[in-house]
N, C-alpha and C positions, 0 to 999 in steps of 0.2 A: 242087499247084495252081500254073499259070502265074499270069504276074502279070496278062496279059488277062481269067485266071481273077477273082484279087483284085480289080482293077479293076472286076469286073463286079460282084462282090458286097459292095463297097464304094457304088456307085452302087443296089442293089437295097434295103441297108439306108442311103439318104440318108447316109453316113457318107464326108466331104471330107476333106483333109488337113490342115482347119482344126481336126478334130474327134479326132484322131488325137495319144495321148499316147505323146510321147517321152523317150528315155531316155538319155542320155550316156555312154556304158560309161566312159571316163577320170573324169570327173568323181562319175559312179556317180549323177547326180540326175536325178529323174523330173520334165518339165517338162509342167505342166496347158496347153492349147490356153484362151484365153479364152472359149470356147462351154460349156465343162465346168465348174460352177459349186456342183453338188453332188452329192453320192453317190445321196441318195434322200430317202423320205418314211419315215418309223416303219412297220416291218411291210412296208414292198416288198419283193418276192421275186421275183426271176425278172424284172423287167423296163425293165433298167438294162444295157446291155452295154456296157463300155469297150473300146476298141481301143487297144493297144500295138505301138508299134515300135522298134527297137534294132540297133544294128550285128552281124551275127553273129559278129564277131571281138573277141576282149580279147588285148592283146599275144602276139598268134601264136596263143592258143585260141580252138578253132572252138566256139563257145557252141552250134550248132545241137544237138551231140548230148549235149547239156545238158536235162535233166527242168525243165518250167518250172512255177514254181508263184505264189500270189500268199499271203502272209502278211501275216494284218490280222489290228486288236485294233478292238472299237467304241467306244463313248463310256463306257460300263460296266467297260472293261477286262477283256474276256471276248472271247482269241483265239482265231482259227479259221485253215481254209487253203483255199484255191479250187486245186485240181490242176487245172493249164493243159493241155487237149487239143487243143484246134487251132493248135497254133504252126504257122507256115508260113512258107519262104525267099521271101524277094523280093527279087531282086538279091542287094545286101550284107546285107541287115536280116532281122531277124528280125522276124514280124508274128503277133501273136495277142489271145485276147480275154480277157476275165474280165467273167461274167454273175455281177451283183452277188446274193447270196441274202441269204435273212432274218434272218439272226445278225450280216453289216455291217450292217444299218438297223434292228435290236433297238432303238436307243437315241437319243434326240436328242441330237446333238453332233459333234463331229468322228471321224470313222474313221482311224486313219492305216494305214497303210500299207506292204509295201516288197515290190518283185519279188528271189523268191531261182530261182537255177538249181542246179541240182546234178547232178554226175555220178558214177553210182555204177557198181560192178564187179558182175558175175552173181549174188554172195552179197547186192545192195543196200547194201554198205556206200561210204560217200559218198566218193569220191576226191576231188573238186574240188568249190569252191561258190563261189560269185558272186554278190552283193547289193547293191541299190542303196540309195541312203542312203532316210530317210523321208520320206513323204511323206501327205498325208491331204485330204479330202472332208467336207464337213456333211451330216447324216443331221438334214432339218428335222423337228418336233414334229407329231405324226398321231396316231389315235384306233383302239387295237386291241378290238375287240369281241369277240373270239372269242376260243379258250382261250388259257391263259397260252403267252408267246411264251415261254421258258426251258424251256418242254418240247419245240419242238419240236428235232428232228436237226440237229448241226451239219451247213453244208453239206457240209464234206467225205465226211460217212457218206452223206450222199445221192447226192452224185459215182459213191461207190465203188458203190454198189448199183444207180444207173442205167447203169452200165457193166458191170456185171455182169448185169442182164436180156439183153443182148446177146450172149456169153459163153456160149450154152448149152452148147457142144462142151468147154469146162474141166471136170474132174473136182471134184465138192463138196470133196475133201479140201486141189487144188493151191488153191480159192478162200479156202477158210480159212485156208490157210498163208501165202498172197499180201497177205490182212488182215492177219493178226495181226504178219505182218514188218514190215509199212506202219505201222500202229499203233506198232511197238516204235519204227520210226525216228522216225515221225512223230505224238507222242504230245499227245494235246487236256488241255489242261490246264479238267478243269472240276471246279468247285469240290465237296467232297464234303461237307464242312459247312457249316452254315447259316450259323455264323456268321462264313462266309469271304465270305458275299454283301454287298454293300453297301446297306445301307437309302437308300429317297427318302420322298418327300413321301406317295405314296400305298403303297409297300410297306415294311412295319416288321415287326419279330416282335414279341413279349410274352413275360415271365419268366410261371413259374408262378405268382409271388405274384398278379402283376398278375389272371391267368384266375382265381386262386383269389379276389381280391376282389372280382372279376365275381360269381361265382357266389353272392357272401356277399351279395350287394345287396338294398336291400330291395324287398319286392313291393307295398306299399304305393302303392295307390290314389290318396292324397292326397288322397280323401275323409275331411274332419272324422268322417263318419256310420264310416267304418269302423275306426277308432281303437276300442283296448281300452283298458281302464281309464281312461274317460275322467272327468274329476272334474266334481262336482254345480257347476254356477253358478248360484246363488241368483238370484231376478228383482229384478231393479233396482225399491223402492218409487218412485210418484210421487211424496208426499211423505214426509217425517221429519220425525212428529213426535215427542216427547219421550217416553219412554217410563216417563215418572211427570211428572206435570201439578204445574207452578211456582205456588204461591200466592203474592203478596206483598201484604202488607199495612201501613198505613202511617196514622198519623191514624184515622179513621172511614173509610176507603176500602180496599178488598181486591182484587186482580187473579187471576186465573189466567190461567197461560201454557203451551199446549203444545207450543209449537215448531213450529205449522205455518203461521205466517203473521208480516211484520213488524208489531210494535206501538209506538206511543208510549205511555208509563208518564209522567203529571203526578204529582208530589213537592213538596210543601209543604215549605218550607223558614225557619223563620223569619220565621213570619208572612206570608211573600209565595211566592204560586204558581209553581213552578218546574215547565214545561212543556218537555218534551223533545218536539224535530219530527225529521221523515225526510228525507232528500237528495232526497226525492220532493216535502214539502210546499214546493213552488215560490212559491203561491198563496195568500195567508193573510191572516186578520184578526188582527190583534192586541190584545188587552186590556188595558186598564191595569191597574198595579198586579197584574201578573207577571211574572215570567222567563221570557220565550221564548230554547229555547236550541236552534241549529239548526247541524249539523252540515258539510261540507264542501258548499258550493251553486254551482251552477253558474249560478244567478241566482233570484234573489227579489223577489217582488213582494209588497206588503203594504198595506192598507190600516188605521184606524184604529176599533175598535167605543166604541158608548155607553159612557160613564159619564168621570168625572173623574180623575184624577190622575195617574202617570208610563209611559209606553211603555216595557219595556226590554226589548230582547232583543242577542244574541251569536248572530254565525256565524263561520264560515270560509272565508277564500279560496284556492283550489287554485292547482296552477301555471298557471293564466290564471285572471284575474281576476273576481270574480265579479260580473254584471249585476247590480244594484238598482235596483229601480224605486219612487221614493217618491210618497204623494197628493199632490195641488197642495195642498192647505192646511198643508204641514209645510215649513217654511225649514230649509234642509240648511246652507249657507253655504257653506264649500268644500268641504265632505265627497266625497273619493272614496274610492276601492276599490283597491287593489295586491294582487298574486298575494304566495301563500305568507303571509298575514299573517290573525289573527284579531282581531274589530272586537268592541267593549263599543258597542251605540248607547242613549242613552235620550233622550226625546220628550217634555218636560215644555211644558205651553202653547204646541203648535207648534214649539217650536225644538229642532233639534237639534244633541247635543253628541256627541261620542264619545273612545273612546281604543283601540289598536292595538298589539299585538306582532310582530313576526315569528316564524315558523315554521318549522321545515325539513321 
């Protein structure tokens, strides 16, 4: 190819000399053009071509009859090789390409890289090599839908076999022998146990224990109704009552109790009527000449019934104090009410007296 040639197919694939990566042979470092920014997307194949250029000479060797090749590892650390076929003289330099395949862009992350040349003798064994230091490309994050990318061909087997459709005049045995040489020099290191692969986020393996406690799982519904041996639950009664009926008797007066409802129980008590009320009876008359005894209240109201002689009854005050409401014809005098404390009151001719303990 002339260089009017290159020129021309430099201009056919828009490819400038802005765009065009070069290579220091002294220095040995490959310098990126600022327009070349990444290798590819996850899964590109075929449609990434970089162009290279390079001095054809290294102190006094003519690099041109030098095999060029391109050796890269992905993000995964799974290397491969691109066999350079269009190297081409231009001037001083040496100009060729490398069409990026699917095993550099297998993996989000950086690719690196390095250009090796070699030159071998008629038996393939390598006389001289020549490599630049490293360098690398971002392979950004993309969405592979179709089968697993680890099966397919590295690209170098694809290289050798698309070059071999062309090829039909070679005999099947010099093609085999031409492989397996290549192979021997140039050997792909792919992983052959499992557990030489590297696990991510969405590919992992499993121990058998783990498969075997899969399989141990249970099949359970998680319908209550499908449970075996499920035990009787008795129905909740509405009420409870006693299941032998409370007689009590007392004086001339007899009670039965079955426990299905609250009752007050009146107890005479030394000559004077000792009346037990409920934290319900809010509302009450009171009689003289009994013991009304009333329980924790949250407020009482009471009036006075017929007949003569002393009111007395006792309650309780909770932790807030309990309301009393007294009739207008009964003189309290300072009488109040304090929380936590239980009250003796009696009512003798309208006036009242009383007396108080605290409680805890």
């Amino acid at each position: 190819m002339t260089t009017e040639e290159a020129l021309a197919v430099a201009q056919t694939n828009d490819t400038g000399a802005d765009e065009v990566i070069t290579i220091d042979n002294d220095l040995r470092k490959i310098t990126m053009p600022a327009s070349i920014t990444l290798l590819g997307v996850v899964s590109d194949e075929n449609v990434q071509t970089l162009h290279f250029q390079m001095p054809k000479t290294y102190k006094g060797l003519d690099l041109s009859e030098f095999d060029v090749r391109i050796n890269y590892m992905n993000a995964n650390n799974v290397g491969d090789t691109y066999a350079v076929d269009d190297s081409e003289i231009s001037g001083e330099n040496i100009v060729f390409t490398w069409t990026v395949g699917r095993v550099a862009c297998m993996y989000k992350g950086n690719t690196k890289f390095i250009v090796c040349l070699k030159k071998k003798d008629a038996s393939g064994n390598v006389l001289k090599e020549f490599n630049t230091s490293l360098a690398s490309l971002p392979v950004l994050e993309g969405l592979e839908t179709t089968e697993a990318v680890v099966a397919e061909n590295p690209d170098i087997i694809e290289q050798i076999l698309a070059r071999l459709d062309n090829v039909t005049e070679i005999p099947q045995e010099k093609v085999t022998e031409a492989v397996s040489t290549y192979m021997e020099a140039n050997p792909i290191n792919v992983p052959k146990n499992l557990s030489d692969l590297k696990e991510d986020a969405e590919h992992r393996t499993v121990t058998d224990t783990e498969k075997q406690s899969w399989d141990n799982k249970s099949d359970f519904s998680g319908n209550y109704e499908d449970l075996q041996g499920k035990p009787t639950i008795p129905t909740v009664p509405t009420t409870l009552p006693n299941p032998q009926a409370l007689t009590i008797t007392y004086g001339n007066q007899t009670h039965t109790y079955d426990g299905s409802e609250a009752v007050a129980i009146t107890i005479e008590t030394g000559g004077i009527e000792r009346v037990e009320k409920l934290s319900t009876d809010t509302t009450v008359i009171l009689e003289p000449n009994k013991l009304y005894v009333f329980p924790e209240m949250e407020s009482l109201t009471y009036t006075i019934g017929e007949g003569m002689g002393e009111v007395h009854f006792i309650f309780r005050s909770g932790a807030t104090a309990t309301r009393v409401v007294h009739p207008s014809n009964v003189n309290i005098g300072s009488f109040s009410v304090d929380a936590n404390k239980v009250y003796e009151v009696s009512i003798l001719e309208g006036l009242l007296t009383s007396q108080n303990w605290s409680v805890s």
